[in-house]
C-alpha positions in Angstrom: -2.1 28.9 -6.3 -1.1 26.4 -9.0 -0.9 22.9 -8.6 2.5 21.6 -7.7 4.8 18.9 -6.8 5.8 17.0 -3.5 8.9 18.7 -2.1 11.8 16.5 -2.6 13.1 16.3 1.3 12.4 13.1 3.5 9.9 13.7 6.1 8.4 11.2 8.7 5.0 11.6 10.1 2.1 9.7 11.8 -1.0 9.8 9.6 -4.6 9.5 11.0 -4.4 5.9 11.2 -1.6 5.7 13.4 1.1 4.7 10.8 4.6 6.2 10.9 5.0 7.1 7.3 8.8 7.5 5.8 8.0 7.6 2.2 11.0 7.7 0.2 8.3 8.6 -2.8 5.7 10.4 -3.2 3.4 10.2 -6.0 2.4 7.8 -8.6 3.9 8.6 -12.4 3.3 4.8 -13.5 -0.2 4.6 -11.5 -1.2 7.5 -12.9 0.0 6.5 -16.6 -2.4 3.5 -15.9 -5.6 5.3 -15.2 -5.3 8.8 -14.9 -6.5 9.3 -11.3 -5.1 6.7 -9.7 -5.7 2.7 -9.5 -10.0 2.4 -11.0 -10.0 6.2 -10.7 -10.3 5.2 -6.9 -7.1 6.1 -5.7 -7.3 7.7 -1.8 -3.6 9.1 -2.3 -4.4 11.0 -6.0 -7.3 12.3 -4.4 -5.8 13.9 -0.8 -2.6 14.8 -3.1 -5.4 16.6 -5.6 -7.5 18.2 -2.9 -4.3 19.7 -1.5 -3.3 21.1 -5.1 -0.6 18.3 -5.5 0.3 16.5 -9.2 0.1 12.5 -8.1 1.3 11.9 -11.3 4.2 13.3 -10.6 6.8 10.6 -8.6 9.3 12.7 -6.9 12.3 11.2 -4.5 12.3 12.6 -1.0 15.8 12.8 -0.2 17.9 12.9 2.8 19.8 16.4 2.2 21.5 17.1 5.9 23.0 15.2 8.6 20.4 17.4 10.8 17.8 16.9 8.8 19.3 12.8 9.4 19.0 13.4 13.1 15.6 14.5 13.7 14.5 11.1 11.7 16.4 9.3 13.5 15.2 10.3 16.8 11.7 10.1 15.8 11.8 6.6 14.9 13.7 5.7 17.8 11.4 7.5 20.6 8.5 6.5 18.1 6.0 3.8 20.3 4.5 3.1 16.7 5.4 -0.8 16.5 6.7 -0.1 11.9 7.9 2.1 9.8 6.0 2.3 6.5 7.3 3.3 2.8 4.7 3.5 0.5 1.6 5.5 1.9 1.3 9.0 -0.6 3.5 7.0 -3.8 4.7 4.0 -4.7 8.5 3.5 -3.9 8.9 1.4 -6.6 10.0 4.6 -8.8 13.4 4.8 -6.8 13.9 1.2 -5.4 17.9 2.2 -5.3 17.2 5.0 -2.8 14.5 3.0 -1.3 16.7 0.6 -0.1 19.5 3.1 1.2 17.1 4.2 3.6 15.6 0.6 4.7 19.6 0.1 5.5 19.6 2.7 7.7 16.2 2.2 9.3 17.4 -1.0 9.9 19.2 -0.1 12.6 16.5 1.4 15.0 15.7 -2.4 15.3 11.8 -0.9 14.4 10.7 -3.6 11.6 9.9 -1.7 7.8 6.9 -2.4 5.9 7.2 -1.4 2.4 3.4 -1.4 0.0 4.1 -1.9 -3.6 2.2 -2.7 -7.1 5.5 -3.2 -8.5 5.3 -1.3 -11.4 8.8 -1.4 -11.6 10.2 -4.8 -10.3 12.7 -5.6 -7.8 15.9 -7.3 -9.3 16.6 -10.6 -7.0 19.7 -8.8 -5.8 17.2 -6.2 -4.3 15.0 -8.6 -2.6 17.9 -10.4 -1.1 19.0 -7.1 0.6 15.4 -6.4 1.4 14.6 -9.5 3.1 17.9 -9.6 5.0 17.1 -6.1 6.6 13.9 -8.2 7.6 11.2 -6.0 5.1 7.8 -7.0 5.0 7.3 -6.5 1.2 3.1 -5.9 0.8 1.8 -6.6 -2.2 -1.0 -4.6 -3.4 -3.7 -6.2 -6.0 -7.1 -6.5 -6.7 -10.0 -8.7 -8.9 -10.4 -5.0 -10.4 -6.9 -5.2 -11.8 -6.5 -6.7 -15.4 -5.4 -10.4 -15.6 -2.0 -9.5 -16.2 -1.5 -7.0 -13.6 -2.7 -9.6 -11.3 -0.3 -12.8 -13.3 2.6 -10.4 -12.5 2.1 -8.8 -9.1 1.3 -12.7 -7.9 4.4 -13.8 -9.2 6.2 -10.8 -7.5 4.8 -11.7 -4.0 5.7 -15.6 -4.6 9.2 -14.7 -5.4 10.2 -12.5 -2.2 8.7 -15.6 -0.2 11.8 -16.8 -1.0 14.1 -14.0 0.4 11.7 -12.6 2.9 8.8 -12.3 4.3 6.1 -11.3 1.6 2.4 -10.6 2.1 -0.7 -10.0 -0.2 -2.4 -7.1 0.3 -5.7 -7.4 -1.2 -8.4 -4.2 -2.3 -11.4 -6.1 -2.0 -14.8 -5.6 -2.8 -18.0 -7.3 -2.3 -19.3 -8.2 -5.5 -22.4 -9.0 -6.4 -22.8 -12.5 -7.8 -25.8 -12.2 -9.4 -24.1 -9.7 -11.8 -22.5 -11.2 -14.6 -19.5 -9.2 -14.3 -19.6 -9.4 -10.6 -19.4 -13.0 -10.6 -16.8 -13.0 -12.4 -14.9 -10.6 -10.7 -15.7 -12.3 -7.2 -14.6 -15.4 -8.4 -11.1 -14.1 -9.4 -11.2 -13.0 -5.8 -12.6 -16.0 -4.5 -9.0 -17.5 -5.8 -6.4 -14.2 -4.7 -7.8 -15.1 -0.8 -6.4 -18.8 -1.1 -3.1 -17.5 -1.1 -1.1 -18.1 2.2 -0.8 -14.1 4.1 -3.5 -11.9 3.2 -4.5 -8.8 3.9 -8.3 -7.5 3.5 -8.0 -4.0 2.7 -11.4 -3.4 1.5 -12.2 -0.8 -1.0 -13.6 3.0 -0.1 -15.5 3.8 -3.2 -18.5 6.3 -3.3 -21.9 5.5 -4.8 -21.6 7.7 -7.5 -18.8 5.0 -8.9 -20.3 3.4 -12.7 -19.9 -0.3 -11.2 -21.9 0.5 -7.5 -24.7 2.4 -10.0 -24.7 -0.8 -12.2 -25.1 -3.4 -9.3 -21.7 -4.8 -10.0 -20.3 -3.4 -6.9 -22.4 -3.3 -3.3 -21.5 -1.1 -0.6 -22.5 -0.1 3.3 -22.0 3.2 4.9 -19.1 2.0 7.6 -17.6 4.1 10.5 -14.1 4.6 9.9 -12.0 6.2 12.7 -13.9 9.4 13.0 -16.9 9.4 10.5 -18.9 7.6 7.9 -17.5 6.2 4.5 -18.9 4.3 1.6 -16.8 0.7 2.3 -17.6 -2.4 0.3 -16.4 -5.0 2.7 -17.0 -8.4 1.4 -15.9 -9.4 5.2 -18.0 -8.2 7.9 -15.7 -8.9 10.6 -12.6 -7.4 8.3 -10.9 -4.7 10.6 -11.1 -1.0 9.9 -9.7 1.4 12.4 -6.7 2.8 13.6 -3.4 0.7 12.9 -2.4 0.2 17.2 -5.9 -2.1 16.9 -5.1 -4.2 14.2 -4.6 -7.7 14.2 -2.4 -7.8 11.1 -0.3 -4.8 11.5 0.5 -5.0 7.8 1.9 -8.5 8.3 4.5 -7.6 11.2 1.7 -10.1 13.2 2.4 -12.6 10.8 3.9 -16.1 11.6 6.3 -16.3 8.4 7.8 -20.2 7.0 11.6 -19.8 6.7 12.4 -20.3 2.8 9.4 -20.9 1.1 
């Protein structure tokens, strides 16, 4: 079999963590276009899309196609006990933020709160955010001291500006450097200044130790349960959660006690 493509119909499903997934995209063109398999050739999304004979690189809207098909999404949201729904899991919905937000509308009324994850390769226009944070969307933004300096000026900016529209969280891929690297003390130290920032998020990074920065000491990492078995994790943190999402004490910012109007 050849690889293919997502199919282009909406689905909702609960993935090993425990999150209730409704991606309205799947796939990563402009992620892709940036390194070629995924975000520091670390992606986790490029590589389950690629082990199940998927092109990440190809961004394809899931559509709603059939009142029916409308129905069974609806009912599995509203019997869901899962406490979010979350868009951007397997693609960045930043490719269709249009459709994206046709479908937060209608979310919206199961009352469930929506969590969207974005590196905003394609910005949302002010009028977007408004909606967005009227519909009461956590936006999470996704950066790291491994993206370039004006990845990180821009994705920054985007977080401070929903503040004012909504309720806006920085999701940070962290990574425990090693400072007596040149290069890692550098990189921790741009770190050192993303987790001063008001609502974080430590997601810390799964990479293997066959990565070129763990072989050349820039990067340390631990062999860490996660859920069911053993990963590479570098985990600056030690007492940073990893597990299921019912456990955690963020709940990608739902948890969060948010300042009106920031």
């Amino acid at each position: 079999m050849g690889i293919r493509t997502y199919k282009d119909e909406l689905t909702i499903e609960e993935n090993q963590k425990g999150v209730l997934d409704l991606d309205t995209v799947k796939g990563c063109t402009l992620g892709c276009m940036n390194c070629e398999k995924g975000c520091w050739g670390l992606c986790y999304a490029y590589k389950i899309a690629t082990f199940r004979g998927i092109d990440f690189s190809k961004s394809i809207t899931r559509w709603l196609k059939s009142k029916q098909q409308m129905r069974s999404i609806g009912k599995t949201i509203f019997r869901s006990q899962k406490e979010f729904v979350r868009i951007g899991t397997m693609g960045d919905p930043c490719h269709n933020w249009d459709y994206t937000l046709r479908i937060c509308r209608w979310v919206a009324n199961s009352k469930k709160p929506i969590v969207i994850i974005t590196k905003h390769w394609i910005g949302l226009t002010d009028e977007q955010m408004k909606e967005l944070g009227g519909l009461g969307v956590i936006i999470n933004t996704s950066l790291s001291a491994l993206d370039t300096e004006e990845q990180i000026k821009y994705r920054l900016e985007q977080y401070e500006k929903y503040k004012k529209y909504g309720k806006s969280v920085l999701r940070i891929i962290s990574c425990d450097f090693n400072r007596e690297s040149e290069e890692g003390k550098r990189l921790a130290e741009i770190q050192d200044e993303l987790f001063k920032n008001d609502y974080i998020i430590d997601n810390p990074l799964r990479v293997p130790l066959s990565y070129p920065m763990v072989k050349s000491g820039i990067i340390k990492v631990k062999k860490i349960m996660d859920i069911n078995s053993e990963v590479y994790m570098s985990r600056f943190y030690p007492d940073t959660y990893i597990g299921v999402c019912k456990d955690c004490p963020e709940m990608c910012g739902i948890n969060f006690n948010y300042k009106e109007n920031e």
